[in-house]
LOGU-832188 format. One line per field, with one value per residue (C-alpha): residue number from 1; z, y, x. Coordinates in nm, 3 decimals. Example, Ala and Ser with C-alpha at 12.3 -4.5 7.8 and 13.67 -1.06 7.14 Angstrom:
! LOGU-832188
num: 1_2
z: 0.780_0.714
y: -0.450_-0.106
x: 1.230_1.367
//
This chain:
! LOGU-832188
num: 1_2_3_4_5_6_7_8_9_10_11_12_13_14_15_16_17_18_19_20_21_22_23_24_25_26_27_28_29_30_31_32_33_34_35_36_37_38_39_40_41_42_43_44_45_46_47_48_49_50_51_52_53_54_55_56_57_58_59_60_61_62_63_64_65_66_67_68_69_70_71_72_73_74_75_76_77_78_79_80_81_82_83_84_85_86_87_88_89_90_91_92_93_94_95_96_97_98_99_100_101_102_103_104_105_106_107_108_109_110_111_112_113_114_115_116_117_118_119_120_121_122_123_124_125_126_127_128_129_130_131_132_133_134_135_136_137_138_139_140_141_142_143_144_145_146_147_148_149_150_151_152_153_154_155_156_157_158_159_160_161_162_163_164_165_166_167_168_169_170_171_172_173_174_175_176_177_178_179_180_181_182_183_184_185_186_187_188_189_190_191_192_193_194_195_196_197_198_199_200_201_202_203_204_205_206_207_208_209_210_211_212_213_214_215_216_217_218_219_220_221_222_223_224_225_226_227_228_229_230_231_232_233_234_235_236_237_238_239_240_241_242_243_244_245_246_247_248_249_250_251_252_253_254_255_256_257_258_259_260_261_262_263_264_265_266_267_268_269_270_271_272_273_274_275_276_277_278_279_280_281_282_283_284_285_286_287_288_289_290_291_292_293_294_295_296_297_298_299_300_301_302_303_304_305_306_307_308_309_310_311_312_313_314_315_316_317_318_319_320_321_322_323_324_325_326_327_328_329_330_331_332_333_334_335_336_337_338_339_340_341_342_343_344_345_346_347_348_349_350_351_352_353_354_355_356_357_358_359_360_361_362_363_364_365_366_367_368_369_370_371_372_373_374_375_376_377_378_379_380_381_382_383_384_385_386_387_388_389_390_391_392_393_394_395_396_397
z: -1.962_-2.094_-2.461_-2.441_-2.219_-2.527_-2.701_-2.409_-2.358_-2.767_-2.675_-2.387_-2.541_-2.829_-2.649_-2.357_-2.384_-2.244_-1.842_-1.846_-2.059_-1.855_-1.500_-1.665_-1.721_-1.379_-1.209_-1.422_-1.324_-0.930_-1.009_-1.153_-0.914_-1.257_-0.983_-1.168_-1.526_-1.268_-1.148_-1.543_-1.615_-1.297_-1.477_-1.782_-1.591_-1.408_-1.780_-1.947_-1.620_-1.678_-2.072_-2.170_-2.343_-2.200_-2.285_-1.923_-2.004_-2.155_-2.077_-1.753_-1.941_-2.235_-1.981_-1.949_-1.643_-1.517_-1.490_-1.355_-0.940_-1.012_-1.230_-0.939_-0.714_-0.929_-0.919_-0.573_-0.483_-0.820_-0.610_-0.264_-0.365_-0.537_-0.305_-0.057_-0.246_-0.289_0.085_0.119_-0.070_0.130_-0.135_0.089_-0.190_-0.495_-0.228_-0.125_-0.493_-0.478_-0.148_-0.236_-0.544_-0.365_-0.032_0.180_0.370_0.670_0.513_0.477_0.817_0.962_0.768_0.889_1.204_1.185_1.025_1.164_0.941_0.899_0.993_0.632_0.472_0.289_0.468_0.272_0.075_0.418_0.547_0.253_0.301_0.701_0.749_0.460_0.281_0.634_0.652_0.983_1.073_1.372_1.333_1.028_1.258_1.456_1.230_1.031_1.455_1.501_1.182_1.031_1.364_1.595_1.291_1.073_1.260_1.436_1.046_0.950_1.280_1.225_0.865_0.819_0.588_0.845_0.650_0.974_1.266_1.626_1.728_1.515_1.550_1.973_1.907_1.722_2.010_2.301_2.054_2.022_2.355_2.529_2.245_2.344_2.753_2.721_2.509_2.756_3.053_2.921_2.820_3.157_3.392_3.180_3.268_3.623_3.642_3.491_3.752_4.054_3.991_4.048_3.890_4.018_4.224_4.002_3.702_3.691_3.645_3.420_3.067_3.102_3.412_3.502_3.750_3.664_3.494_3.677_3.954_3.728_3.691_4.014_4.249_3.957_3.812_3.711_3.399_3.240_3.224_2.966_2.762_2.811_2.626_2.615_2.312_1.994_2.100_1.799_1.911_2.255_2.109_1.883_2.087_2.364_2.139_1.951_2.291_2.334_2.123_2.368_2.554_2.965_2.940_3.147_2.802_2.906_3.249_3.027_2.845_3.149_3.288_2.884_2.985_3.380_3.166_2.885_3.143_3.259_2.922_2.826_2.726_2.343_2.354_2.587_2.300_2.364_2.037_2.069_1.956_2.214_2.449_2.444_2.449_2.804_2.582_2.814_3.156_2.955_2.768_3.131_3.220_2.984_2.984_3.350_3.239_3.084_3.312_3.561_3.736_3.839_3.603_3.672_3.742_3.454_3.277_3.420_3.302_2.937_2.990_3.108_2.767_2.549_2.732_2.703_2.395_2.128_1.796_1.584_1.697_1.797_1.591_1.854_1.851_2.220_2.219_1.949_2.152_2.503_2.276_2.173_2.568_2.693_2.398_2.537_2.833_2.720_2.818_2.520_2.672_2.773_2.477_2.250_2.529_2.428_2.080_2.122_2.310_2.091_1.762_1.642_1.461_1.307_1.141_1.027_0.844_0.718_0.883_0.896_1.281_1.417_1.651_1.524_1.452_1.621_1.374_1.405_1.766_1.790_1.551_1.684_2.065_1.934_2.083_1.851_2.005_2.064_1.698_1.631_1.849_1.711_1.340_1.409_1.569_1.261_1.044_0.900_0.805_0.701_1.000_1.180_1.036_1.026_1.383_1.519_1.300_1.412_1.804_1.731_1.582_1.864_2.087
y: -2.885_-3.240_-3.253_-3.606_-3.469_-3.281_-3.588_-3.771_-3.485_-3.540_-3.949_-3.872_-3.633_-3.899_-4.216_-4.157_-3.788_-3.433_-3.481_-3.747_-3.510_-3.222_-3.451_-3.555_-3.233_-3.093_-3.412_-3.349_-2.982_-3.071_-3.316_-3.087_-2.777_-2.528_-2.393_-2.067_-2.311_-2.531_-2.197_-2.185_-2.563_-2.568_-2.300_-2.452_-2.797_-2.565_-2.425_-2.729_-2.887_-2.621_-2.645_-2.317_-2.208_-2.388_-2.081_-2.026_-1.650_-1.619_-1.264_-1.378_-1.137_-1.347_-1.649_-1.722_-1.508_-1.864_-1.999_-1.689_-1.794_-2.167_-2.002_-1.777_-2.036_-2.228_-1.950_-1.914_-2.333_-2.284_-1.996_-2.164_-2.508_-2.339_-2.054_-2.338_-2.581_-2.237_-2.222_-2.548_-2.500_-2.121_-1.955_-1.710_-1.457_-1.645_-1.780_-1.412_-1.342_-1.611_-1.572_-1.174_-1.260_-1.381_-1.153_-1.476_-1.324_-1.551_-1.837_-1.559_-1.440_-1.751_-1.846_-1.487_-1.518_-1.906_-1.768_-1.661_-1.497_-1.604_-1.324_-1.281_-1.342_-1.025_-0.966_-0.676_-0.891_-1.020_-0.652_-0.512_-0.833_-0.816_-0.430_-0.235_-0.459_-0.528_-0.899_-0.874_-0.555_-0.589_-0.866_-0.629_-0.346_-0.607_-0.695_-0.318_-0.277_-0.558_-0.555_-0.228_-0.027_0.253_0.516_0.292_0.220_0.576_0.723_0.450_0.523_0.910_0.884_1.049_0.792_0.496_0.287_0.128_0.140_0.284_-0.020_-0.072_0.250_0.224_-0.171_0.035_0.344_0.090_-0.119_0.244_0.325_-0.001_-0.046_0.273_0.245_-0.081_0.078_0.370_0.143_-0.059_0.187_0.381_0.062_0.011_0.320_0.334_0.011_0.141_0.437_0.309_-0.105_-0.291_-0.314_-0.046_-0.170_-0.250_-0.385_-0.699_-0.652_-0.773_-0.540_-0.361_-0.320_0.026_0.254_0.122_0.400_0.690_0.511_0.456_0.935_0.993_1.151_1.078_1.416_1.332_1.115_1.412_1.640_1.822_1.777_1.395_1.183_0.790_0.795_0.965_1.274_1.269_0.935_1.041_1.382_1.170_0.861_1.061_1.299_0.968_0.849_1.157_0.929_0.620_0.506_0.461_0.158_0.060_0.268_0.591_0.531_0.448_0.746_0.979_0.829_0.899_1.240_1.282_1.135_1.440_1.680_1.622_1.667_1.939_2.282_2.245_1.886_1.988_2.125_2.443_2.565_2.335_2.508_2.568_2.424_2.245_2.535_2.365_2.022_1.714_1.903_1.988_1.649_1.500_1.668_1.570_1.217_1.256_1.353_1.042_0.824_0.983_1.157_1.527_1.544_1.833_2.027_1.954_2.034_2.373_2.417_2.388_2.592_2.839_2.805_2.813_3.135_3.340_3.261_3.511_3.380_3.642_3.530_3.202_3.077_2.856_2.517_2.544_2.554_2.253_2.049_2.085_2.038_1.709_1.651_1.701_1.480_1.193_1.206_1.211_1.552_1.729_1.967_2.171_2.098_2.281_2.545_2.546_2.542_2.794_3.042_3.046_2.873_3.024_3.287_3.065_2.856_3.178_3.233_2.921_2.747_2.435_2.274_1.951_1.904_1.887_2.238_2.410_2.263_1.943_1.913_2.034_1.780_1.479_1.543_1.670_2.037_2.170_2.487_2.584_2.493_2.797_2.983_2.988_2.959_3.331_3.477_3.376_3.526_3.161_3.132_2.814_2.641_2.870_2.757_2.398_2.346_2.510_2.252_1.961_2.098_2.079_1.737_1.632_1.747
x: 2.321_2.419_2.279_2.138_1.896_1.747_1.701_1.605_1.350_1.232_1.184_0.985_0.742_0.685_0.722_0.485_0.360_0.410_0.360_0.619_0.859_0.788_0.906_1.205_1.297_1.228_1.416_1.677_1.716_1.661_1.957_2.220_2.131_1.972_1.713_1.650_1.557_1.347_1.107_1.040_1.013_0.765_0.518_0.556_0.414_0.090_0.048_0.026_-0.205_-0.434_-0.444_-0.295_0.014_0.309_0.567_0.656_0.679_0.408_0.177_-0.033_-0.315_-0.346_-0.482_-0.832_-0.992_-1.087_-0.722_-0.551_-0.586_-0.488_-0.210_-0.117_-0.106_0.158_0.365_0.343_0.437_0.743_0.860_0.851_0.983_1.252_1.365_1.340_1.610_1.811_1.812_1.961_2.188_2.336_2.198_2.008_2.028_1.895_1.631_1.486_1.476_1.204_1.008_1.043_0.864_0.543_0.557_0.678_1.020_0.995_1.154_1.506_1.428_1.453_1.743_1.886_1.869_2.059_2.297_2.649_2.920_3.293_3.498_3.610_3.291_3.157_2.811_2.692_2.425_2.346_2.269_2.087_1.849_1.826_1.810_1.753_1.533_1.338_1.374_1.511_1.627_1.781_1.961_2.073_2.172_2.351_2.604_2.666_2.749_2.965_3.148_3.107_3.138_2.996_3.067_2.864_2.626_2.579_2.535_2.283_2.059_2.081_1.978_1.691_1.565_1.571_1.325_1.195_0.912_0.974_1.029_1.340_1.473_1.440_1.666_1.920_1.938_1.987_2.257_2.439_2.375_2.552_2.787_2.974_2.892_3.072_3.380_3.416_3.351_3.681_3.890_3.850_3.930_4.208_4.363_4.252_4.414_4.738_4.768_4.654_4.815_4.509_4.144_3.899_3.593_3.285_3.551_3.423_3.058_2.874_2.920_2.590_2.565_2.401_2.597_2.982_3.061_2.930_3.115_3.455_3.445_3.358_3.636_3.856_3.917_4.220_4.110_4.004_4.342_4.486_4.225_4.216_3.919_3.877_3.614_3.545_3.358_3.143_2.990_2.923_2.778_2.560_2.446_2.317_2.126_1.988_1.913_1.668_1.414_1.414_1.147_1.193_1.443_1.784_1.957_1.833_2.013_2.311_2.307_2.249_2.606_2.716_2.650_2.789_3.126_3.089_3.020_3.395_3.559_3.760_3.530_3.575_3.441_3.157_2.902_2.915_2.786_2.494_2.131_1.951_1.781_2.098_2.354_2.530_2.581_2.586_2.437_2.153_2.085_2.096_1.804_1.602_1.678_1.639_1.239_1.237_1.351_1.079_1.362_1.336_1.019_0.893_1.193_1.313_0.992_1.048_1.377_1.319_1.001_1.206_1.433_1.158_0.994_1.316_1.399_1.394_1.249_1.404_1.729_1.788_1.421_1.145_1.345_1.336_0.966_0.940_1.160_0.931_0.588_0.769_0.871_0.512_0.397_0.622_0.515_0.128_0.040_-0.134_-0.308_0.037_0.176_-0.073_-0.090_0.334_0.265_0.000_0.199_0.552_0.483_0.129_0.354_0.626_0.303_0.184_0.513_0.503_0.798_0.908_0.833_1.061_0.723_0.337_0.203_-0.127_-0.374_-0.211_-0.227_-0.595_-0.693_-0.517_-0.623_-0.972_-0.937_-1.162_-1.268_-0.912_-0.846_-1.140_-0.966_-0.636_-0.813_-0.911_-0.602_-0.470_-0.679_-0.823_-1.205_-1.133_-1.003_-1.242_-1.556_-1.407_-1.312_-1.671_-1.869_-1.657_-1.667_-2.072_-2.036_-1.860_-2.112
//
């Protein structure tokens, strides 16, 4: 800071009072870009407006109850007019550190979603902001895809700790899902083209489009010899079980050709040491994205119904049955899905496992099955749940 401004401060204050120093020094920090000093010279203006203290950092406690909203509010129009000039200036980080201050991120997220990257520009700070900071998550997810890559991006989704909604987590399944369709889509009509001298039919369709890949595999066996793959195996493994969480969307129709291409792989890339329900890999994972897509529905239903009846919960545990209450859940039928849970995981709650699905009591309460919840309350030896399910099955009468 120039030091004639501190004696130009000193002849302000005596020549024509405090307010007038106090502009001159906030002018003078607007002027040579000190933002950070001007949030401080602002609430040392609102402290000497409302008669207090001017020491900017003053304890808010030691204000009058009286002055504390106006004082708020001061903090709140420091913060916005100077995250706002921090903006202007590309200073999206020093700006959030201001708009974060008073709960106001839309300001960032609008200057997020403007904003578009050099190729050499280091956009961590950008991603922390946008994705794990929840400013704007998916335009987050966007770039940790686009720069960081399908790795990346595959191990940020599959984090258990994803510190977003549904809705977020869905955006960052179809991104997977149709960043690695398109990837195998290109790599396969490159080498059809190579072997047969011309582009195959369906090359030049748009990049998503749904059905070019299934028809890029079929009748062409030969893709797939000695132990041939296009793809990293661990990213088709682990998109198509992420895409196991989608919604009915084009994706899911993605992901099924994801799998008719896995099917064709080589055995050791085909997952067969999956857990079950899952033990065929990719032929298995079809069918239940082919439940989702309202495909085979209840044929499939039947097939992991089948799974979860014959299998043995001393050996291979009741994951089978936890993924087909989850199933029935999606598709909004509770009833069979207690009558799942009832059957094969009534002893596992008893032993106190952990469940990947709601347990019993769980599901009774949610879908208000209250004499059920009795029911099971005394098969396993619980007066507690007993007595509490029949007086909530008479209050809900």
């Amino acid at each position: 800071m120039n030091a004639a401004l501190f004696d130009q401060l000193a002849a302000m204050l005596q020549q024509q009072g405090p307010a007038a120093a106090i502009q001159l020094l906030c002018e003078q920090l607007r002027q040579s870009g000190d933002y950070n000093a001007l949030f401080y010279a602002l609430l040392l203006k609102k402290r000497h407006e409302l008669g207090v203290n001017p020491i900017p950092t003053g304890p808010s406690e030691e204000l009058p109850t009286a002055i504390h909203a106006p004082y708020e509010e001061g903090i709140r129009a420091a913060a916005r007019e100077v995250g706002q000039l921090f903006l202007q200036q590309g200073s999206l980080q020093q700006a959030w550190f201001y708009f974060r201050m008073i709960g106001e991120p839309q300001p960032i997220r609008a200057a997020l979603e403007a904003t578009q990257p050099a190729e050499d520009e280091d956009i961590q700070p950008l991603v922390s902001i946008a994705f794990y900071e929840g400013v704007h998550p998916k335009k987050g997810f966007d770039w940790i895809l686009n720069r960081y890559g399908l790795c990346s991006a595959i191990t940020t989704v599959g984090s258990s700790e994803l510190p977003h909604g549904e809705d977020v987590k869905h955006y960052c399944i179809q991104s997977l899902v149709r960043a690695l369709y398109h990837e195998l889509r290109l790599r396969l009509t490159t080498e059809i083209q190579a072997h047969q001298g011309f582009p195959p039919s369906g090359s030049d369709a748009p990049p998503h489009t749904p059905g070019v890949l299934r028809q890029l595999i079929d009748g062409r066996d030969w893709l797939f010899g000695e132990e041939a793959y296009h793809i990293d195996t661990s990213h088709l493994s682990s998109v198509v079980q992420l895409s196991m969480h989608l919604p009915r969307c084009p994706e899911l129709g993605m992901a099924r050709e994801l799998c008719a291409y896995g099917a064709k792989l080589s055995g050791r890339f085909l997952g067969r040491n999956e857990e079950a329900p899952f033990e065929r890999g990719y032929l298995d994972y079809d069918i239940y994205l082919s439940i989702l897509t309202g495909e085979n529905v209840e044929e499939g239903i039947a097939h992991f119904r089948a799974k979860a009846d014959a299998a043995d919960p001393e050996e291979i545990g009741t994951y089978p049955a936890e993924v087909l209450v989850n199933l029935l859940l999606k598709l909004d039928r509770p009833r069979e899905a207690i009558e799942v849970a009832r059957k094969h995981l009534a002893g596992a709650e008893r032993q106190g496992r952990q469940l990947t699905c709601p347990n019993l009591n769980e599901l009774c309460q949610r879908y208000r099955q209250y004499d059920l919840l009795a029911d099971v309350a005394r098969e396993l030896d619980d007066p507690v749940y007993y007595l509490a399910g029949m007086l909530a099955k008479q209050q809900q009468t």
